[in-house]
Jmol script that loads the backbone (N, CA, C; Angstrom):
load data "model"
ATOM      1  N   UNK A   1     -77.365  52.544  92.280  1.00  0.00           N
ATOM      2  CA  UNK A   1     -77.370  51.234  91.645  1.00  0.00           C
ATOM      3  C   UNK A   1     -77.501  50.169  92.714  1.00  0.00           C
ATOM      4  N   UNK A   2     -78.666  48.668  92.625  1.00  0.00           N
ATOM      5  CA  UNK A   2     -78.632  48.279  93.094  1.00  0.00           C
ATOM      6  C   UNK A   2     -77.780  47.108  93.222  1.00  0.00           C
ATOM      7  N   UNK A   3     -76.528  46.712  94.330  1.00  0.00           N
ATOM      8  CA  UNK A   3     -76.056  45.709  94.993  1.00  0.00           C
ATOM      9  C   UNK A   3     -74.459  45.813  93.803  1.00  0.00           C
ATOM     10  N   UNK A   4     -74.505  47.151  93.824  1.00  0.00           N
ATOM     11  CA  UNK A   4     -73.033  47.580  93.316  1.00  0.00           C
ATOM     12  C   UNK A   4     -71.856  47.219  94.547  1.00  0.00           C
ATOM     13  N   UNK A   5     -72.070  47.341  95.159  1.00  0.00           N
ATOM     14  CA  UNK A   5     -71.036  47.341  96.413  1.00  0.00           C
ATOM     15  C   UNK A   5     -71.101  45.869  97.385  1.00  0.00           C
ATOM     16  N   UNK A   6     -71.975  45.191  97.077  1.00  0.00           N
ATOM     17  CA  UNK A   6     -72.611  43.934  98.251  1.00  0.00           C
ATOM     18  C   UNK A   6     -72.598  42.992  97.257  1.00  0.00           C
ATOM     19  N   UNK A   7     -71.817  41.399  97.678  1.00  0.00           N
ATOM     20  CA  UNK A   7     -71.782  40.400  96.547  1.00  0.00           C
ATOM     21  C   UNK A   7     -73.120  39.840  96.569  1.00  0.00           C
ATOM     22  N   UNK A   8     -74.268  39.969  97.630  1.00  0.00           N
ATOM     23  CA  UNK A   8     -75.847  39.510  97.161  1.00  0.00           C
ATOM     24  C   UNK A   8     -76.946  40.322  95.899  1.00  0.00           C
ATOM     25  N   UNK A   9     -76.676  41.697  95.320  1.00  0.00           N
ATOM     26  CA  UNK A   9     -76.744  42.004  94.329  1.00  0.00           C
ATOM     27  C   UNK A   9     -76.603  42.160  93.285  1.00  0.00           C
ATOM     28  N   UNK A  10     -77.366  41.633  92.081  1.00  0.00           N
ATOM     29  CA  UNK A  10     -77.525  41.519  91.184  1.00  0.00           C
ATOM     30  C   UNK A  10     -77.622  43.053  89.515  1.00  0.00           C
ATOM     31  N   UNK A  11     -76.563  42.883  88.939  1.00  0.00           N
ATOM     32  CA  UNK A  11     -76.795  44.064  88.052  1.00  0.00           C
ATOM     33  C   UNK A  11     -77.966  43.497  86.614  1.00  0.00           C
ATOM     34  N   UNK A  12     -78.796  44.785  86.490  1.00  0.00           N
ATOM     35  CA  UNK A  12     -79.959  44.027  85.445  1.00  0.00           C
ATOM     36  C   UNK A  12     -79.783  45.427  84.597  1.00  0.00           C
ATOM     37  N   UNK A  13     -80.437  45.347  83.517  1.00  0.00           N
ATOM     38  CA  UNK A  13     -80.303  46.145  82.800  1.00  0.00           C
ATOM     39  C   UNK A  13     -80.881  47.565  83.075  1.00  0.00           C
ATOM     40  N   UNK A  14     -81.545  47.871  83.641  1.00  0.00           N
ATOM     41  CA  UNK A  14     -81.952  48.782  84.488  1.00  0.00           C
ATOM     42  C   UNK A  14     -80.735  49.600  84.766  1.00  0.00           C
ATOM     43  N   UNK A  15     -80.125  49.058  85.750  1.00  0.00           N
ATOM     44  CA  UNK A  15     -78.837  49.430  85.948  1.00  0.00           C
ATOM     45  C   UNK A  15     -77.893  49.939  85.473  1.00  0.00           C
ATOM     46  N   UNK A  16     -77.844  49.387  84.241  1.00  0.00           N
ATOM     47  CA  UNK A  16     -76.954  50.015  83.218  1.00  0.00           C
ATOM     48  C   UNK A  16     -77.112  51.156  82.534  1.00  0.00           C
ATOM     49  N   UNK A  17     -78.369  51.202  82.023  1.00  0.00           N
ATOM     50  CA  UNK A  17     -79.380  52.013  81.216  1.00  0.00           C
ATOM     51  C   UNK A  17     -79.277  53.466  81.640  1.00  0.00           C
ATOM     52  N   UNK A  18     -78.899  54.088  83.231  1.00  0.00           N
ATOM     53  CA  UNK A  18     -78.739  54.936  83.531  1.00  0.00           C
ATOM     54  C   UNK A  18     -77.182  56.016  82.361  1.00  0.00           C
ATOM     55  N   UNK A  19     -76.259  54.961  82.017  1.00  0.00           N
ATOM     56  CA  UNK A  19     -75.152  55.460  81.231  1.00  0.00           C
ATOM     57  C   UNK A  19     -75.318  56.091  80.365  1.00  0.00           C
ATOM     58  N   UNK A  20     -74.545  57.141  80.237  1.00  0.00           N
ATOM     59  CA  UNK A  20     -75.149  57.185  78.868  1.00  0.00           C
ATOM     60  C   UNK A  20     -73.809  56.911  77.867  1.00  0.00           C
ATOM     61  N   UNK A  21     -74.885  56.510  76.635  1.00  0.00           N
ATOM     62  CA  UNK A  21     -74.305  56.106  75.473  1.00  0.00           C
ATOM     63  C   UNK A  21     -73.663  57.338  74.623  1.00  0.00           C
ATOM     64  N   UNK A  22     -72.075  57.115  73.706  1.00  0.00           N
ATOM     65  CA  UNK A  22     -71.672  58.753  73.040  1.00  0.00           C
ATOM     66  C   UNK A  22     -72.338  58.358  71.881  1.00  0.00           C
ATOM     67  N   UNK A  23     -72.839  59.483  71.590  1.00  0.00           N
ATOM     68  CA  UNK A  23     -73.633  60.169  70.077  1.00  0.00           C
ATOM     69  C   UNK A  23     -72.890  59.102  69.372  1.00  0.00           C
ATOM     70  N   UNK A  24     -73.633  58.844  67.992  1.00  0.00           N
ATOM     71  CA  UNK A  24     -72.877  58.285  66.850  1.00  0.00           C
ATOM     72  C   UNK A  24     -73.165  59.741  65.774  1.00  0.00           C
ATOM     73  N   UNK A  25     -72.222  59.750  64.800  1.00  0.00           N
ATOM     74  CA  UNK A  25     -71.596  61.013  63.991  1.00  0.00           C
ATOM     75  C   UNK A  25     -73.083  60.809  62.923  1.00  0.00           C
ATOM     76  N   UNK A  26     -73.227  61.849  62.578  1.00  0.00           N
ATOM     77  CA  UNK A  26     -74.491  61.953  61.695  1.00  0.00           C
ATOM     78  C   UNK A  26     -74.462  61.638  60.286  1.00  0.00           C
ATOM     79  N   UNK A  27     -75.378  61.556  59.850  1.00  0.00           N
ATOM     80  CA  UNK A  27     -75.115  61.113  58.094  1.00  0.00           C
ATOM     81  C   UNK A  27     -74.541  62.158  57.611  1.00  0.00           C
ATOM     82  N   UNK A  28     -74.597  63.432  57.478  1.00  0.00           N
ATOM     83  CA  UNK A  28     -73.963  64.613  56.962  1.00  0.00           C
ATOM     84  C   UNK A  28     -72.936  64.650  57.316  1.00  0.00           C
ATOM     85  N   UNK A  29     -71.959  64.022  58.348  1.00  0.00           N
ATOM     86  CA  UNK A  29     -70.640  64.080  58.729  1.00  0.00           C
ATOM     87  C   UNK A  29     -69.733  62.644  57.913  1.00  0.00           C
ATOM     88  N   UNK A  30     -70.827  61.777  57.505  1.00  0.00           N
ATOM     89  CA  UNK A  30     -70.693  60.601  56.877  1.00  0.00           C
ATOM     90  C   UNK A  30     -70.698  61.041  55.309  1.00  0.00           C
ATOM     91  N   UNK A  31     -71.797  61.929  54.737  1.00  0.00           N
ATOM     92  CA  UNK A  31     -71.643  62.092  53.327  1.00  0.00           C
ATOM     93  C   UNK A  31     -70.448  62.702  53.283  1.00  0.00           C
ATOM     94  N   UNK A  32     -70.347  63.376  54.211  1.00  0.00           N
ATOM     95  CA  UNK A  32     -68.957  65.246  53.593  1.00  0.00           C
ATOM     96  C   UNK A  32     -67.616  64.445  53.739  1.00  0.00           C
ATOM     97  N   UNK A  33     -67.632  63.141  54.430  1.00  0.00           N
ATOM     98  CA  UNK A  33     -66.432  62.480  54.406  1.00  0.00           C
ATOM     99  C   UNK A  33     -66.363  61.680  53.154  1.00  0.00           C
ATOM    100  N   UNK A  34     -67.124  60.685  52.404  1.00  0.00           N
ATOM    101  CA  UNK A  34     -67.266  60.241  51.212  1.00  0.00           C
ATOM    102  C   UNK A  34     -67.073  61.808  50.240  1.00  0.00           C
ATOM    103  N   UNK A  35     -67.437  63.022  50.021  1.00  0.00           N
ATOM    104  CA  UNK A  35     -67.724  63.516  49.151  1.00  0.00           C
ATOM    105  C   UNK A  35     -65.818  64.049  49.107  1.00  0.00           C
ATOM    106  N   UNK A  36     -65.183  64.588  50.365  1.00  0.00           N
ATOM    107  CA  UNK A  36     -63.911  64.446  50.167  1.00  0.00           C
ATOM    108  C   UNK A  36     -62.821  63.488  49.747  1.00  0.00           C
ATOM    109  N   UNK A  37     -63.423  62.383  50.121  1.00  0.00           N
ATOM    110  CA  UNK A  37     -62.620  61.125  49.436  1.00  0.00           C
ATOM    111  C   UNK A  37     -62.756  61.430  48.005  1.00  0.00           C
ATOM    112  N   UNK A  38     -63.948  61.113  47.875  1.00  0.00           N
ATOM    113  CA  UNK A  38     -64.299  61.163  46.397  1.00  0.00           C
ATOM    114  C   UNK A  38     -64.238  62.313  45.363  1.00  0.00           C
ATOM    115  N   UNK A  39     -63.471  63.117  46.247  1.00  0.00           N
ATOM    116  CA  UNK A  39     -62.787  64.239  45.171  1.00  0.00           C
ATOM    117  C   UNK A  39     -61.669  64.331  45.243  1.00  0.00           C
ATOM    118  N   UNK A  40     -60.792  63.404  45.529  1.00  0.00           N
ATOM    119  CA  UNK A  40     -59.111  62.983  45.634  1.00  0.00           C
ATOM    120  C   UNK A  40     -59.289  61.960  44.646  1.00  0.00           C
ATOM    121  N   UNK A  41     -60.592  61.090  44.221  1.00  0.00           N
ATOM    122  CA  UNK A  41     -60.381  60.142  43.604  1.00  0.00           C
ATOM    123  C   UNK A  41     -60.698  60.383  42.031  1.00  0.00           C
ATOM    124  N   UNK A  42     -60.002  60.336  40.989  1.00  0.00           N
ATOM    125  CA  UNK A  42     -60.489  61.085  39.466  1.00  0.00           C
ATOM    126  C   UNK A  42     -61.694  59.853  39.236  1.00  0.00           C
ATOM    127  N   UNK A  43     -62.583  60.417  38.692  1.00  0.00           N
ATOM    128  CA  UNK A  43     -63.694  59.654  38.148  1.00  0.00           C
ATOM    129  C   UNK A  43     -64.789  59.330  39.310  1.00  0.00           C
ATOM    130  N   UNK A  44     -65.069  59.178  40.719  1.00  0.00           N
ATOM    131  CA  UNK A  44     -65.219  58.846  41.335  1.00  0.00           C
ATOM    132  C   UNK A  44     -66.061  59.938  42.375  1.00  0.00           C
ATOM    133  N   UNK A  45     -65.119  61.433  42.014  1.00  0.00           N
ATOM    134  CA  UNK A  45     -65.959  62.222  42.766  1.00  0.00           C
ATOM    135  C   UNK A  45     -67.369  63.089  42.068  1.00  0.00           C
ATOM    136  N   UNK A  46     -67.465  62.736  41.236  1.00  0.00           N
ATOM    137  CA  UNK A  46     -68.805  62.979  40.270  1.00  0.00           C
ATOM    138  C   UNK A  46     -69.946  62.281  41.505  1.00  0.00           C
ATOM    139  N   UNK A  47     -69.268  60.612  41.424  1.00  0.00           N
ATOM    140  CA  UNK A  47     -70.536  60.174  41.946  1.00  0.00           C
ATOM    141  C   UNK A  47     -70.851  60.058  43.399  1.00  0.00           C
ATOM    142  N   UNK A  48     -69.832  60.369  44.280  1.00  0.00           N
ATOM    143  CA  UNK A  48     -69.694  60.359  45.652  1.00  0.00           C
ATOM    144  C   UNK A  48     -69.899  61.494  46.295  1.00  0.00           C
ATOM    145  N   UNK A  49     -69.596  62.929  45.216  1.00  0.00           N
ATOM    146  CA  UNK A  49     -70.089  64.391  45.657  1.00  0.00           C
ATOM    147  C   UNK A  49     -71.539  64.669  45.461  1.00  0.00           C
ATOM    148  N   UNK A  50     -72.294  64.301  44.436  1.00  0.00           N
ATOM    149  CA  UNK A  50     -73.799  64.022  44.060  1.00  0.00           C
ATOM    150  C   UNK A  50     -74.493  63.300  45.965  1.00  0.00           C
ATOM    151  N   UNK A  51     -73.708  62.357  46.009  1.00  0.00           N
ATOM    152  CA  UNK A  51     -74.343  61.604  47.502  1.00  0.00           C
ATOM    153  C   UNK A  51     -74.114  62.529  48.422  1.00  0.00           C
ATOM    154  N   UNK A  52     -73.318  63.496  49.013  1.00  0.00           N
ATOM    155  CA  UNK A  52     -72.707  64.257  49.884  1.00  0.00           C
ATOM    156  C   UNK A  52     -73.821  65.466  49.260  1.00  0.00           C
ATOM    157  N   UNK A  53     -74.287  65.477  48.152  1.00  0.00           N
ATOM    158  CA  UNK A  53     -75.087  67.060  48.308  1.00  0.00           C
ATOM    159  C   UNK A  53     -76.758  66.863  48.359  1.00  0.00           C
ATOM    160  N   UNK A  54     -76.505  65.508  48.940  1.00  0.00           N
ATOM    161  CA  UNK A  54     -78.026  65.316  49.323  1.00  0.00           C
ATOM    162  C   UNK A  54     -78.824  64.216  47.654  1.00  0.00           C
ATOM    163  N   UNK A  55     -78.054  64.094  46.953  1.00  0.00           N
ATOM    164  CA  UNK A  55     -78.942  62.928  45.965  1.00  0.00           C
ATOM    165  C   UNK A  55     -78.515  61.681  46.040  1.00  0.00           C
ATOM    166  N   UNK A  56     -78.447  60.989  47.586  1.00  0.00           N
ATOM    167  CA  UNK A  56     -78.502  59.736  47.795  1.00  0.00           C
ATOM    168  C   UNK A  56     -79.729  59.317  47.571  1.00  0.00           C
ATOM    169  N   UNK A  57     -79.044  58.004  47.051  1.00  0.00           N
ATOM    170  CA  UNK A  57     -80.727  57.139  46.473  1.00  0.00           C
ATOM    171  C   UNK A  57     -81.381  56.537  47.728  1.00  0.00           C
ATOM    172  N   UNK A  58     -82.525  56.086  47.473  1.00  0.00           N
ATOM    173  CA  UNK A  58     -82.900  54.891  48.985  1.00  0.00           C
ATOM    174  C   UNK A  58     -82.458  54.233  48.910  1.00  0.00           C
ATOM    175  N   UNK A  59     -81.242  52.995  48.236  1.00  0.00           N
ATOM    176  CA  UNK A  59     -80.755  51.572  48.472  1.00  0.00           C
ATOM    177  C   UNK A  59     -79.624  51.960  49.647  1.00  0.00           C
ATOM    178  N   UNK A  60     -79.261  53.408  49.447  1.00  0.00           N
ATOM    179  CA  UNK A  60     -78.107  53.302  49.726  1.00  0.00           C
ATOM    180  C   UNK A  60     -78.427  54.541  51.489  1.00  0.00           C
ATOM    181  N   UNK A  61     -79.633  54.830  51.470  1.00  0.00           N
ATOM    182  CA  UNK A  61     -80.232  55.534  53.141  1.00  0.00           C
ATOM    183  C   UNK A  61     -80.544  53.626  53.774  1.00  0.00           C
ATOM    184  N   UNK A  62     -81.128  52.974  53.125  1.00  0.00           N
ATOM    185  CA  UNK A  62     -81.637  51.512  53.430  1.00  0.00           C
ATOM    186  C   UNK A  62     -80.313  50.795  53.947  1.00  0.00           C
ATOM    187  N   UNK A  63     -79.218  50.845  53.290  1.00  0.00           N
ATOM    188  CA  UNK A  63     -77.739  50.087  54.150  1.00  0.00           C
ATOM    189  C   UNK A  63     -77.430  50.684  54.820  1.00  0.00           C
ATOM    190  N   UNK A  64     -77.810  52.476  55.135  1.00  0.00           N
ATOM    191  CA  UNK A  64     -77.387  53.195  56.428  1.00  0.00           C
ATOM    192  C   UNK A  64     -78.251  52.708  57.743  1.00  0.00           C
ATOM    193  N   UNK A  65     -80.044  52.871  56.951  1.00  0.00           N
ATOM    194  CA  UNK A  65     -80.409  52.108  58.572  1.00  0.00           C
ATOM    195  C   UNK A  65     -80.106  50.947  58.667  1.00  0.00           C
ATOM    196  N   UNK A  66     -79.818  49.832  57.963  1.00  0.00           N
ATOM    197  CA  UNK A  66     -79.466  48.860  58.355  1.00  0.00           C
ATOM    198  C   UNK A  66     -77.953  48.983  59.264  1.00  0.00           C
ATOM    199  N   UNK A  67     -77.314  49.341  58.760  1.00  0.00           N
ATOM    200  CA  UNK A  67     -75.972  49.502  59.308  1.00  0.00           C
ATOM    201  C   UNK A  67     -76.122  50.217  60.914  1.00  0.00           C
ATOM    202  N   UNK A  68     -76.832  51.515  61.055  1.00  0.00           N
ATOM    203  CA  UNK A  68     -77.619  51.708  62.218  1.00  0.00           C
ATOM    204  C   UNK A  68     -78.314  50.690  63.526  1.00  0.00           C
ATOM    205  N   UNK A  69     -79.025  49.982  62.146  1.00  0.00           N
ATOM    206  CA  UNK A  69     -79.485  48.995  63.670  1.00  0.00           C
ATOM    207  C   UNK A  69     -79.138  47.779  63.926  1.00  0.00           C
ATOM    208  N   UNK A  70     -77.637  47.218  62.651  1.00  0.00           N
ATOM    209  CA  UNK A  70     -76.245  46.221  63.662  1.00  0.00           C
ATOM    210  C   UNK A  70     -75.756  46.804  64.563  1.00  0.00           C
ATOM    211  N   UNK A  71     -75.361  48.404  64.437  1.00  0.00           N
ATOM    212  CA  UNK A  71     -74.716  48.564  65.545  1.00  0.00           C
ATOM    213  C   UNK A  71     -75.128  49.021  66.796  1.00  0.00           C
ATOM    214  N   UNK A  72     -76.917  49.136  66.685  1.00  0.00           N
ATOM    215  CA  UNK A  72     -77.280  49.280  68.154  1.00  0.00           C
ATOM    216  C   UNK A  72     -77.393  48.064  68.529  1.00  0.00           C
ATOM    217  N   UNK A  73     -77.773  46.640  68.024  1.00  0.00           N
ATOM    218  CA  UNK A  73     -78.027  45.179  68.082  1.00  0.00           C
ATOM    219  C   UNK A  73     -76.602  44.707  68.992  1.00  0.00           C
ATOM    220  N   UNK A  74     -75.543  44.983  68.281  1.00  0.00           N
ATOM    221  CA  UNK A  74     -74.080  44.840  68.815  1.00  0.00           C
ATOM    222  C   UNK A  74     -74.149  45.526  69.905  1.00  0.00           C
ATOM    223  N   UNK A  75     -74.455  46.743  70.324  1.00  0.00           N
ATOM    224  CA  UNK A  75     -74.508  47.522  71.926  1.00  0.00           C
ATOM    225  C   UNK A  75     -75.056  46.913  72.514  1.00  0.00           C
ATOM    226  N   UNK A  76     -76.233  46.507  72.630  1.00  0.00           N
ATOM    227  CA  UNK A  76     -77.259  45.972  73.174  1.00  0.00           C
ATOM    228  C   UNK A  76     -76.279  44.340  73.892  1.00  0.00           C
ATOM    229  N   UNK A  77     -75.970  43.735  72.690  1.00  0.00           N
ATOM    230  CA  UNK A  77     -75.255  42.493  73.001  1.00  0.00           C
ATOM    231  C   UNK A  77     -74.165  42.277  73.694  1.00  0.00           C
ATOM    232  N   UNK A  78     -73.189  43.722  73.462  1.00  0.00           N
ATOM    233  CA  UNK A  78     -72.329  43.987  74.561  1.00  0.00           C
ATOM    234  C   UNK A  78     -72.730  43.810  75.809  1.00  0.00           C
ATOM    235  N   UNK A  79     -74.131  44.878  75.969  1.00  0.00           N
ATOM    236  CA  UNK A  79     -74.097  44.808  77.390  1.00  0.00           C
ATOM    237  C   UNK A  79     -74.821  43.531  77.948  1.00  0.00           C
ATOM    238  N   UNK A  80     -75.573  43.004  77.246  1.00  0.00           N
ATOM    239  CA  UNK A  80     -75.817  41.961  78.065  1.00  0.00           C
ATOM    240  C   UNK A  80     -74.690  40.973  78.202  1.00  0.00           C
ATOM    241  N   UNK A  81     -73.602  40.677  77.340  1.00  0.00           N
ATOM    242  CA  UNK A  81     -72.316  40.111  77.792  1.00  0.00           C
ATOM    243  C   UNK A  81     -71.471  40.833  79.138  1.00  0.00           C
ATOM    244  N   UNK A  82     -71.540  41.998  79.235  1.00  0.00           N
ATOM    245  CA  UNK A  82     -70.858  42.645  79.956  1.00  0.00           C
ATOM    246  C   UNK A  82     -71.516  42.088  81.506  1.00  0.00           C
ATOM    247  N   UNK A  83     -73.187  42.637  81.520  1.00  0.00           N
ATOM    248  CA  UNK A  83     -73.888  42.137  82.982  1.00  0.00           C
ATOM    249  C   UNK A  83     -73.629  40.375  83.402  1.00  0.00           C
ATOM    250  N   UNK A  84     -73.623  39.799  82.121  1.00  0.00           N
ATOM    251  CA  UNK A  84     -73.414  38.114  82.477  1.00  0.00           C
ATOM    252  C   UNK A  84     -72.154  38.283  82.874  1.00  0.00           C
ATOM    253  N   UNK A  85     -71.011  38.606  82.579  1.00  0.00           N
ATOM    254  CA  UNK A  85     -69.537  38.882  82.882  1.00  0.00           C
ATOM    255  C   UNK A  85     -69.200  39.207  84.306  1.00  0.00           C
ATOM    256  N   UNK A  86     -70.387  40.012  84.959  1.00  0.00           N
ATOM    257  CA  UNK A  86     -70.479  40.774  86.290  1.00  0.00           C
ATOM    258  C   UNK A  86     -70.924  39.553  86.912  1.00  0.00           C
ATOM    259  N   UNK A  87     -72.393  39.445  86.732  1.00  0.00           N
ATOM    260  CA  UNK A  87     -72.301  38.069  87.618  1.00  0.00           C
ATOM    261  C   UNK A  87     -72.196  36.747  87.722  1.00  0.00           C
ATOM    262  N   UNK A  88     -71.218  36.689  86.681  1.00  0.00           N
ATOM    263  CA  UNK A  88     -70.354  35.057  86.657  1.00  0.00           C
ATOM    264  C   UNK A  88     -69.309  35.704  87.591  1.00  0.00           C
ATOM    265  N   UNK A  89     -68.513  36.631  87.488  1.00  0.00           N
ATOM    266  CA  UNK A  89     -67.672  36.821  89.005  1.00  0.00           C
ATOM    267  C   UNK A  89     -68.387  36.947  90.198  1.00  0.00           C
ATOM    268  N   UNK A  90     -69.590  37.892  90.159  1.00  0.00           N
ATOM    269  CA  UNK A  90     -69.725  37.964  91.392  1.00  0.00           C
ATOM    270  C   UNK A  90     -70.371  36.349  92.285  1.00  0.00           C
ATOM    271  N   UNK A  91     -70.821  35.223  91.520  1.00  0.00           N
ATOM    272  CA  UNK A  91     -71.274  34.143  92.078  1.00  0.00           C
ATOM    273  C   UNK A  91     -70.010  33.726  92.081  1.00  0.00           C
ATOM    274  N   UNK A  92     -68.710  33.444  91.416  1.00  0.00           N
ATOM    275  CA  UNK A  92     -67.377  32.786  91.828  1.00  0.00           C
ATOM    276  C   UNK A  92     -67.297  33.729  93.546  1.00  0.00           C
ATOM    277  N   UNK A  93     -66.794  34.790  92.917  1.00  0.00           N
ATOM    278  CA  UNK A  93     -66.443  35.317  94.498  1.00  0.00           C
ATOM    279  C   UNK A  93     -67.086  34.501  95.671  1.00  0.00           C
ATOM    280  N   UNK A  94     -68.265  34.436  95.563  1.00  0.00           N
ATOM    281  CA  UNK A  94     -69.233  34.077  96.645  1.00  0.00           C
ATOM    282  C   UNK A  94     -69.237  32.765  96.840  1.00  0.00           C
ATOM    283  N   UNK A  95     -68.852  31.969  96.107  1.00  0.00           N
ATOM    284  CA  UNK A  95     -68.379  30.455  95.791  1.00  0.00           C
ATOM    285  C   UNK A  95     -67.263  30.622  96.394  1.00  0.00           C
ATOM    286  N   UNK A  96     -66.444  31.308  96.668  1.00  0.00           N
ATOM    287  CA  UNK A  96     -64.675  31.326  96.820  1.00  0.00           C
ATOM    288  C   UNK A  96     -64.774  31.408  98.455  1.00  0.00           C
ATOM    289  N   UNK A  97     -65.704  32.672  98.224  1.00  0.00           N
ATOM    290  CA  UNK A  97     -65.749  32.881 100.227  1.00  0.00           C
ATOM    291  C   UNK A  97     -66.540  31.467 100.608  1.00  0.00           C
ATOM    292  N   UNK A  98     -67.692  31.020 100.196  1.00  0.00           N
ATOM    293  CA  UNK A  98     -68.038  29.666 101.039  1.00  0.00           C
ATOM    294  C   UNK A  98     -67.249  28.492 100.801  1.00  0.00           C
ATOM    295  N   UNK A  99     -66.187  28.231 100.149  1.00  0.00           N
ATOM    296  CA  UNK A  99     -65.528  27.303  99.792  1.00  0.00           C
ATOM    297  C   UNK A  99     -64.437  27.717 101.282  1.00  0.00           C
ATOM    298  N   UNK A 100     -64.245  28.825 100.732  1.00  0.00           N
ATOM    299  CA  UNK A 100     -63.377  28.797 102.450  1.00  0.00           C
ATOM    300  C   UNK A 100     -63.851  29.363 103.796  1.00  0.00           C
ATOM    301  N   UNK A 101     -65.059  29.024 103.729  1.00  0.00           N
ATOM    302  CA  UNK A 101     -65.810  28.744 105.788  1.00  0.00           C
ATOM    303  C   UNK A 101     -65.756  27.164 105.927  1.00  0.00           C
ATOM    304  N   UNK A 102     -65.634  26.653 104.475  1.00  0.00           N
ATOM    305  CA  UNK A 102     -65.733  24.813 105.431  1.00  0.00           C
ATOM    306  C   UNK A 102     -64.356  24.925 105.222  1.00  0.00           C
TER     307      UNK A 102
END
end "model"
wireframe off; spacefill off
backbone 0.3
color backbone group
């Protein structure tokens, strides 16, 4: 990584990108959890076990990718908060040391 260790380097996304990101849980780990709820619930698991055995409609695959791509939008936004976070300290630091040579 470049200028990890030296306050004249800069972290860019590049940099980061090397991490890796943990898996997110799959839709089948997402239905079989609705389809158990929804067979604790009377009336309820008719229609929540139907989704869990694969007869989800499209409105409801359509709020999964949506829901999918807030939360890569939100990662994404993390990290660019996170790199601005890095070098708003690392220019204080460097502000701190030339504040004290005069």
């Amino acid at each position: 990584m470049s200028g990890v260790g030296g306050i004249g380097g800069n972290f860019n996304a590049a940099d980061l990108a090397q991490f890796e990101v943990p898996s997110q849980s799959g839709f089948s780990k997402f239905t079989s959890v609705l389809g158990a709820v929804g067979s604790a619930i009377p009336g309820v698991g008719g229609a929540l076990g139907a989704l869990g055995a694969g007869g989800a409609n499209t409105s409801f695959n359509r709020q999964y990718q949506l829901l999918q791509l807030q939360n890569k939008m939100q990662q994404e936004a993390q990290m660019i908060n996170m790199i601005s976070n890095i070098n708003k300290t690392k220019h204080e630091a460097s502000m701190a040391a030339i504040r004290n040579v005069k």
